[in-house]
C-alpha positions in Angstrom: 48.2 88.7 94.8 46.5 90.9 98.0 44.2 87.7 98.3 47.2 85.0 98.1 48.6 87.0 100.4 45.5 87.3 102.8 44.6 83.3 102.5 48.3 82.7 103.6 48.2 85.0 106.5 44.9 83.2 107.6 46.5 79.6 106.8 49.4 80.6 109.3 47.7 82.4 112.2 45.2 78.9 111.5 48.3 77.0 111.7 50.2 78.8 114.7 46.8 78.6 116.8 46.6 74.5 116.0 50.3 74.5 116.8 50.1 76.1 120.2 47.3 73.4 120.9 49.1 70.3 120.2 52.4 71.7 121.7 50.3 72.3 124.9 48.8 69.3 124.8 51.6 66.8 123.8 55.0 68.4 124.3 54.7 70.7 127.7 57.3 67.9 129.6 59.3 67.8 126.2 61.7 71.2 126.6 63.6 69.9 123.3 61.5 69.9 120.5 61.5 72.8 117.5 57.9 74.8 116.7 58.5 76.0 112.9 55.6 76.9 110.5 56.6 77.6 106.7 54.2 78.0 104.0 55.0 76.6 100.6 55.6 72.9 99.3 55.5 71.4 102.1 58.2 68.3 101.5 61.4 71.2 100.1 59.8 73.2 103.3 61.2 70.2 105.6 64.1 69.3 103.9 65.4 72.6 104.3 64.7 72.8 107.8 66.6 70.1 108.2 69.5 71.2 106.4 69.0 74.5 108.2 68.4 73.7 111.4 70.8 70.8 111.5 68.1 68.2 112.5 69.2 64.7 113.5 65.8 63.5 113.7 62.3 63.6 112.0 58.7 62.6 113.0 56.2 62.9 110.9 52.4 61.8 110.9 51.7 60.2 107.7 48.0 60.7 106.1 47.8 60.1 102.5 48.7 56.9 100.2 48.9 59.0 96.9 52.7 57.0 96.6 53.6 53.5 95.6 54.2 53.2 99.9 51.6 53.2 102.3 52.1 56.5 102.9 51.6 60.5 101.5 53.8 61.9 99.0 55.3 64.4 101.4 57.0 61.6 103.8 57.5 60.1 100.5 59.4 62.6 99.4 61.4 63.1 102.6 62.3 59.6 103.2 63.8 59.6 99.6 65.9 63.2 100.0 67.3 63.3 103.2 70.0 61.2 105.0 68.9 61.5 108.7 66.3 59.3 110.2 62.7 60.0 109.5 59.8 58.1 111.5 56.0 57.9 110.5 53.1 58.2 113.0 50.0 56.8 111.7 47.2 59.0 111.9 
């Protein structure tokens, strides 16, 4: 358990560093976008964002094909459970 818990400290300082970067990068003339950074399964981690947060829209970048789509099974999996509109950016 201590070393679960260390790996997923690392994994989100790793994260929050990479986050800062892109958000720096991409979003700095964007003053409406949402920075959030959950650690577990990543597809039920989004879905209840949205339901949280009361998000209208989703972007995602999609990497993987492991799904009958052209796609990763996480957008696959978020397309399929929630009702508000998702977009995919190919990576």
């Amino acid at each position: 358990p201590g070393d679960i818990e260390k790996m997923q400290r690392w994994e989100k300082e790793m994260a929050e560093k990479r986050l800062d970067e892109i958000c720096e990068e991409f979003l700095n003339q964007c003053p409406l976008f949402i920075r959030h950074i959950r650690v577990g399964d990543p597809a039920n981690e989004i879905l209840g964002l949205i339901q949280k947060e009361n998000i209208d829209l989703v972007i995602m970048a999609n990497r993987g094909s492991e799904s009958h789509f052209d796609f990763g099974s996480v957008a696959d999996h978020v397309l399929k459970c929630t009702t508000v509109p998702v977009v995919l950016i190919p990576v």
